[in-house]
C-alpha positions as CSV (number, residue, x, y, z in Angstrom):
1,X,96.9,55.3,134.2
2,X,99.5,57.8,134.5
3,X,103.2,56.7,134.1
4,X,105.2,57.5,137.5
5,X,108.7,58.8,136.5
6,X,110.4,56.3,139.1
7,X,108.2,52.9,136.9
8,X,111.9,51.8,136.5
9,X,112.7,51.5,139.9
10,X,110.7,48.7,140.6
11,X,113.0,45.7,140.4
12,X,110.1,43.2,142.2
13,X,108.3,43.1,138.4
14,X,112.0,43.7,136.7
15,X,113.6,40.3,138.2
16,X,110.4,38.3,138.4
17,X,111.7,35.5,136.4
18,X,115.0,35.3,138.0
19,X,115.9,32.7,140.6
20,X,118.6,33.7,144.1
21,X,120.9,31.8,141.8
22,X,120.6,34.0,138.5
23,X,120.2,37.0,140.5
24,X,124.1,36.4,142.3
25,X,125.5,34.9,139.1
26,X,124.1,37.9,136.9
27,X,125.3,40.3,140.2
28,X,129.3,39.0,139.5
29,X,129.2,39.0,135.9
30,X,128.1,42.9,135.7
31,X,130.7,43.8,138.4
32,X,133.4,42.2,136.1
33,X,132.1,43.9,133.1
34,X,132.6,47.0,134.7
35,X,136.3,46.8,134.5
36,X,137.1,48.1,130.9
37,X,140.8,46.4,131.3
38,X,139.4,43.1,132.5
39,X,137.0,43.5,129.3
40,X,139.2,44.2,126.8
41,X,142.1,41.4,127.9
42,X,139.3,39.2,128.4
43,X,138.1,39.8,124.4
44,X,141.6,39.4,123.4
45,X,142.0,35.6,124.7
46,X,139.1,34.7,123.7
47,X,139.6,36.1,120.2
48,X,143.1,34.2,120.3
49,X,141.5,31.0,121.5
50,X,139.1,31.4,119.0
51,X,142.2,31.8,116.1
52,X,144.0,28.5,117.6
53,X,140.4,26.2,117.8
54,X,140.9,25.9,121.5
55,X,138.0,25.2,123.6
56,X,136.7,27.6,125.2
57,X,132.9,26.8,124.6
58,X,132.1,25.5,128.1
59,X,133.5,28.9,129.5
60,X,131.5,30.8,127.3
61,X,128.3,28.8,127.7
62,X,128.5,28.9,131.9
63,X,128.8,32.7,132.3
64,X,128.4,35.4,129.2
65,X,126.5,32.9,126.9
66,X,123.5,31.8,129.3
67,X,123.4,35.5,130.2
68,X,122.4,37.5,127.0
69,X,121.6,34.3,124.8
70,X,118.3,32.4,124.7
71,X,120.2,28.7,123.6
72,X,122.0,26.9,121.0
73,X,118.4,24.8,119.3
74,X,115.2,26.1,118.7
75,X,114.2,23.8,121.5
76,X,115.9,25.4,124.4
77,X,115.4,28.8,122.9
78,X,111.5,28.4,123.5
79,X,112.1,27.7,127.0
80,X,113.5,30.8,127.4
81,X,110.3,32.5,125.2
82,X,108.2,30.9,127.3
83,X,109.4,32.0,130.7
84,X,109.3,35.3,128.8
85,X,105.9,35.4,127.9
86,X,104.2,34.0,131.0
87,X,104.7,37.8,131.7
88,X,103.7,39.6,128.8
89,X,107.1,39.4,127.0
90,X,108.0,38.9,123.4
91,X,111.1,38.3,121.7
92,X,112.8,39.3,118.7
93,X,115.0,36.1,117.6
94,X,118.6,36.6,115.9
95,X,120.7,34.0,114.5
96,X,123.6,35.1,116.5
97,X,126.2,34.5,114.2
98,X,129.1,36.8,112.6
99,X,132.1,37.2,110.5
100,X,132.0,35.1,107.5
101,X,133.6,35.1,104.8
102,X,132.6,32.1,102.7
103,X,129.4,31.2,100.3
104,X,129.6,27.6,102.4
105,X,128.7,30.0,105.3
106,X,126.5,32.4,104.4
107,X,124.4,29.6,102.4
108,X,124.5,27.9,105.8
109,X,123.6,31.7,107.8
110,X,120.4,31.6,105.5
111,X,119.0,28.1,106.0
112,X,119.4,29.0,109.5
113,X,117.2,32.1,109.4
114,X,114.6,30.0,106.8
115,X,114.7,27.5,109.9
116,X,113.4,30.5,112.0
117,X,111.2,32.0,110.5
118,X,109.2,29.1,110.1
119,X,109.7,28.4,113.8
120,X,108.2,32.3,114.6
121,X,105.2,31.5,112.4
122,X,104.1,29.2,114.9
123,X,105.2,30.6,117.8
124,X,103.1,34.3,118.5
125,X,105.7,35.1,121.1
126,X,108.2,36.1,118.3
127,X,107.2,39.3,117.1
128,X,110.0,39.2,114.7
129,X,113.5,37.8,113.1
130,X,116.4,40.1,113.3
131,X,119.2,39.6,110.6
132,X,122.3,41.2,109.5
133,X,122.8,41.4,105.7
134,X,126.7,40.7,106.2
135,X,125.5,37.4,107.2
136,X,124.6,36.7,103.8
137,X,127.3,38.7,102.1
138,X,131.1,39.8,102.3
139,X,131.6,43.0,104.1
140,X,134.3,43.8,101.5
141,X,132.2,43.3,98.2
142,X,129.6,45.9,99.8
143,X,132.3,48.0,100.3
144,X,133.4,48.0,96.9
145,X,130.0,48.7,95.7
146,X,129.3,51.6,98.2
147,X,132.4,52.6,97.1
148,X,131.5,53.0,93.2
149,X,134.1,50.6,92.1
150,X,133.8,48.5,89.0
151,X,132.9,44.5,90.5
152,X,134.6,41.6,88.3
153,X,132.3,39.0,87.1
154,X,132.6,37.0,90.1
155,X,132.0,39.7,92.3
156,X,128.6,40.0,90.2
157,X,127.9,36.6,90.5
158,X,128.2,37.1,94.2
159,X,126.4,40.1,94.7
160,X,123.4,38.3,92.8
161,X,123.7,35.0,95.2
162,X,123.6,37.6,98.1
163,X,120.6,39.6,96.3
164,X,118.9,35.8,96.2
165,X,119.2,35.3,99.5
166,X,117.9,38.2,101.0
167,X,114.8,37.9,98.7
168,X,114.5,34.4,99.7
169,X,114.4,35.5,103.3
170,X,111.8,38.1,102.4
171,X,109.3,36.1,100.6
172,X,109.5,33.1,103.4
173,X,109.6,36.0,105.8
174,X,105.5,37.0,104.4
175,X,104.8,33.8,103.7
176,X,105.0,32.8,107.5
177,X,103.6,36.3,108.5
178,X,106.7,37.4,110.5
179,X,108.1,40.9,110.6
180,X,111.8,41.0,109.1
181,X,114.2,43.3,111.0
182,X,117.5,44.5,109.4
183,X,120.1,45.1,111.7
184,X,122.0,48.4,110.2
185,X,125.4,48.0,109.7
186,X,129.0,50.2,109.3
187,X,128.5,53.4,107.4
188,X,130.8,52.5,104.9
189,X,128.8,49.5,103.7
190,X,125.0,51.0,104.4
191,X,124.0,52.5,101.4
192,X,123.7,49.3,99.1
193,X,122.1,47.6,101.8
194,X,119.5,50.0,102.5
195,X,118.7,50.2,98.8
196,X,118.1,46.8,98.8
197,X,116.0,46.6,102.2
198,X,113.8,49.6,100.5
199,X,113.1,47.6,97.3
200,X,111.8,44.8,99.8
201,X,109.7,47.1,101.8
202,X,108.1,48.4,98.7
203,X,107.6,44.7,97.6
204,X,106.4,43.2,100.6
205,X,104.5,46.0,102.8
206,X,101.8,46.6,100.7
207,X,99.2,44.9,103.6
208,X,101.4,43.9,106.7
209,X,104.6,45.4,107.5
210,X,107.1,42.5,106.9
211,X,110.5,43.9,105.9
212,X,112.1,46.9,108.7
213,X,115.4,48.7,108.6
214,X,117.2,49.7,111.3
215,X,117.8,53.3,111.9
216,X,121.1,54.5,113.7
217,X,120.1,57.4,115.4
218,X,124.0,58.5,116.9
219,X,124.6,59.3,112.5
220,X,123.7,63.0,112.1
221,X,122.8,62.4,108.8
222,X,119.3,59.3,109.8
223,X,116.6,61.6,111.3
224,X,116.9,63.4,108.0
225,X,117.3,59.7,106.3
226,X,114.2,58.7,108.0
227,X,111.9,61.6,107.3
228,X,113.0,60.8,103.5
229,X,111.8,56.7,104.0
230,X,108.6,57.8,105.3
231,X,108.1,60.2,102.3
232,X,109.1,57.6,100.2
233,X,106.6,55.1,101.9
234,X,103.8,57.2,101.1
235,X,104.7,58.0,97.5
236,X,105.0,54.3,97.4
237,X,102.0,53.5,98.7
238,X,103.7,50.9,101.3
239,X,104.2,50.7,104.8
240,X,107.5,51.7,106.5
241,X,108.8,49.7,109.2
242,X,111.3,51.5,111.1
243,X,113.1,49.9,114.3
244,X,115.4,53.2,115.7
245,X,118.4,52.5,118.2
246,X,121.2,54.2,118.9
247,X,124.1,52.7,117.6
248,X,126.8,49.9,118.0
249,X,130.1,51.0,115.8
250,X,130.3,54.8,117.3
251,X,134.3,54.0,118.4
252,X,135.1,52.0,114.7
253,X,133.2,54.9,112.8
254,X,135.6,57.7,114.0
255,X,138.5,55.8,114.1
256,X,138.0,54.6,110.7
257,X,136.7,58.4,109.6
258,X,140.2,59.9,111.8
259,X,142.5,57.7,109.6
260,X,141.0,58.2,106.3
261,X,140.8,61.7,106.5
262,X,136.6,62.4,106.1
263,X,134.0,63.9,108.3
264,X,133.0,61.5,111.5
265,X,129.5,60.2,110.4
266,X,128.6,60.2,114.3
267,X,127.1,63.1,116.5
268,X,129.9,64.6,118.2
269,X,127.9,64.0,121.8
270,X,125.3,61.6,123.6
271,X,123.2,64.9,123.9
272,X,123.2,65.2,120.1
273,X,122.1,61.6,119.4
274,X,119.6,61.0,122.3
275,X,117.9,64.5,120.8
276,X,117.9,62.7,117.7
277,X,116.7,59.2,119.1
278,X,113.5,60.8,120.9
279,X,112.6,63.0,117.8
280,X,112.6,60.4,115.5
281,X,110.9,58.5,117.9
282,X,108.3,61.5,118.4
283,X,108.3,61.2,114.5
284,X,107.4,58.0,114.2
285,X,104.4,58.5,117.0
286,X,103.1,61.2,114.9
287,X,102.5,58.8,112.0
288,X,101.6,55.5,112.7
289,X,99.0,55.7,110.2
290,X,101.5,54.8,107.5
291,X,104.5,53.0,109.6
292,X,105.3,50.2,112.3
293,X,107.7,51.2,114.8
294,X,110.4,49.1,116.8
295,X,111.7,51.5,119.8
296,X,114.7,49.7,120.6
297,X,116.6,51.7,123.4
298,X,118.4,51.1,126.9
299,X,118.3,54.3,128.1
300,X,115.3,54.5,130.6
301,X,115.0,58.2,129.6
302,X,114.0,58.2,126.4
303,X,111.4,54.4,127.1
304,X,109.9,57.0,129.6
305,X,109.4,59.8,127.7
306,X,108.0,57.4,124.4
307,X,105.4,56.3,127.0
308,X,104.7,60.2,128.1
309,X,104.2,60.9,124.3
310,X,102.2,57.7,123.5
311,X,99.5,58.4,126.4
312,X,100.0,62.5,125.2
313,X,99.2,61.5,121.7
314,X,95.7,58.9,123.4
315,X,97.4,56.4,121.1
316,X,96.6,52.5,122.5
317,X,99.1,51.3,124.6
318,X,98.5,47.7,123.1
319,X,98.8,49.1,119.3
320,X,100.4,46.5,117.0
321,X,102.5,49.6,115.3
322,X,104.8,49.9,118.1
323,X,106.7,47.7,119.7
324,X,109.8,48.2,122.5
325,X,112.5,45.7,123.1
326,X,116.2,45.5,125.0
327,X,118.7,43.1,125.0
328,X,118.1,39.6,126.5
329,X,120.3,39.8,129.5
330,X,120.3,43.3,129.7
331,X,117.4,46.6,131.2
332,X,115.1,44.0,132.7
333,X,113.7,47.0,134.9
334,X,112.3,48.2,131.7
335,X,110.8,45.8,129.4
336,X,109.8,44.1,132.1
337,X,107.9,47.0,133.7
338,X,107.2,48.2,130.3
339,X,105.0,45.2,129.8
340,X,103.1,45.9,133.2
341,X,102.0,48.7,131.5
342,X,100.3,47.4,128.5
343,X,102.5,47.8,125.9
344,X,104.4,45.4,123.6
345,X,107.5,44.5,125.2
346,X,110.3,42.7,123.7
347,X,113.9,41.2,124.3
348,X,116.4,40.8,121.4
349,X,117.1,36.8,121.6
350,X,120.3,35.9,119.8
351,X,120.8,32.0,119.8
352,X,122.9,29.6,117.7
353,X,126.1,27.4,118.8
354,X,127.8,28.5,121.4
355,X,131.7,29.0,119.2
356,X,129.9,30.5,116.6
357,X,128.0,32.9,118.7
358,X,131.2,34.0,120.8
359,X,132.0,36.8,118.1
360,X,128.5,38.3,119.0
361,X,129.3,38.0,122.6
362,X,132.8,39.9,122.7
363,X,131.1,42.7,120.6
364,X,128.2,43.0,122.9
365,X,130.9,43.0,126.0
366,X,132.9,45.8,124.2
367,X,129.5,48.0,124.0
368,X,128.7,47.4,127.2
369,X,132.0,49.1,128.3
370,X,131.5,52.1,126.2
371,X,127.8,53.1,127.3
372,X,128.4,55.3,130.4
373,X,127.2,53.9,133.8
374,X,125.2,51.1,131.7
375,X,126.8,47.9,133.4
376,X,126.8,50.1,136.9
377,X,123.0,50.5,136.6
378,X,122.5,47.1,136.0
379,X,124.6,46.1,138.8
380,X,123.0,48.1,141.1
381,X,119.6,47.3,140.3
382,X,120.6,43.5,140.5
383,X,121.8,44.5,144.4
384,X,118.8,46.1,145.0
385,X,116.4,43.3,144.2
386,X,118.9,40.8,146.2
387,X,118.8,43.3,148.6
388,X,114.8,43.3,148.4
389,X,114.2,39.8,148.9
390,X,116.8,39.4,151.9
391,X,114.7,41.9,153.2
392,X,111.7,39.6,152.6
């Protein structure tokens, strides 16, 4: 069946698990979100109410926290992966919880995601667990080692209980048969932590593909990066698992390059970077023999034109090596429709307590802001269906 370009048009299949009532509620949150000031002040107090332990949880949990977050247990989460999968829907789960500092806190971060993954091995809706290593680990201390500076003995000692932990993760991770996806993180920290996640892959994709990294795609320095892992893969004789987005720091990476006086990291343009996003995904199409993809993307261009290529290339629409997922809460109109279509659509679930979460949830509202007419196309779409179904 040949893709129509206008596939993510169709809000019918796009809000099919919504109610009248999530449909308004979701229609008022996007049309505040779309006010960069209201945004910004809004990330502010809740940082500040966050600094002086007021509560502000029930706030949270009524509007932005129901939105783009599947529940604060395991139980409530998999009534959200339910509704999800009576059409076709997977998730990808993430333990929605950032900036730590302490070993108390990262030992607690872990036991979470051990909890997790032995709740995806018996649950075939999760495709996978996403994790970010500075959940484990001070952001500082992989600085420092990026960095080439000398650690003290304690730092070593740290660095090792890190190490432990992510190895942990791994080995619980095959054990329960459930792909591991690491979240990429600030240039300045990435090289150690890709190092690390490379030593896993070799370890533990010898059969399945288990351990991915994430690839940033708006650095002008991963499609080359990439091409290198999937060399290395070879040589290796293990499989690569790549999951390619974007980006998330592109306004911290050139303010932070500005003041220190070095080279932005980040394509100078969106034209640069989505070149680079569909090329590595094009890439990655091209060998599949030796790799598992995760096309994570927003942009409705580039899930179109991986669909074009996929159906160029006569490559199963249900393959196992690829898989496509969005944001819970966010481009319904395409994994939605996406999963009409056959292939393996997913939405990235972040769950945990609702305080602890609220970091994730002022990041992901600052994003939001800075992807051009994102949070407008989502609020128009949402009219539309409303629209639809008056109509009906």
């Amino acid at each position: 069946m040949k893709v129509s370009p206008d596939i993510f048009e169709d809000t019918e299949t796009a809000y099919q698990t919504k109610t009248d009532g999530n449909l308004y509620k979701a229609k008022t949150m996007f049309q505040l979100m779309g006010n960069n000031g209201l945004v910004s002040l809004g990330s502010s107090l809740a940082t500040l109410a966050l600094s002086l332990h007021l509560p502000v949880s029930s706030l949270f949990r009524w509007t932005v926290y129901n939105h783009f977050c599947g529940g604060e247990t395991f139980a409530e989460c998999k009534k959200t992966i339910q509704v999800l999968g009576k059409s076709n829907v997977g998730v990808l789960l993430n333990y929605g919880v950032e900036l730590k500092e302490t070993e108390e806190d990262f030992d607690k971060t872990i036991a979470k995601n051990l909890e997790a993954l032995e709740f995806a091995g018996k649950n075939k809706s999760v495709k996978a667990l996403c994790v970010k290593l500075t959940g484990f680990g001070r952001l500082a201390l992989f600085e420092k080692i990026q960095q080439g500076d000398k650690l003290t003995p304690e730092e070593k000692k740290e660095f090792t209980a890190f190490r432990k932990r992510f190895e942990k993760l791994c080995d619980v991770a095959s054990k329960n048969e459930v792909a591991l996806y690491v979240d990429a993180e600030e240039s300045w920290i990435q090289n150690p932590l890709d190092e690390l996640v490379e030593e896993m892959m070799a370890k533990h994709n010898k059969k399945n593909c288990i351990v991915f990294n994430t690839f940033q795609m708006y650095r002008w320095d991963r499609l080359d990066y990439l091409e290198e892992q999937m060399k290395k893969a070879k040589d290796g004789n293990y499989i690569l698992g790549a999951k390619l987005v974007r980006g998330a720091y592109m306004e911290k990476e050139r303010e932070r390059a500005k003041e220190m006086g070095y080279p932005s990291p980040i394509h100078k343009n969106k034209k640069a970077v989505d070149k680079d996003f569909d090329e590595a995904v094009n890439l990655c199409l091209d060998n599949l023999e030796s790799l598992f993809v995760c096309i994570a993307s927003q942009s409705e261009e580039s899930n179109l034109l991986a669909i074009q290529q996929i159906d160029k290339k006569k490559i199963e629409r249900t393959s196992e090596r690829i898989i496509f997922s969005q944001l819970y809460g966010m481009g319904d109109n395409i994994t939605f429709n996406l999963a009409k279509l056959g292939l393996t659509a997913t939405k990235y679930l972040p769950y945990g307590p609702v305080k602890d979460v609220i970091p994730y949830l002022i990041r992901r509202a600052q994003e939001n802001t800075s992807v051009s007419g994102q949070t407008s196309r989502e609020f128009q779409l949402i009219k539309k269906e409303i629209k639809r179904r008056k109509a009906d």
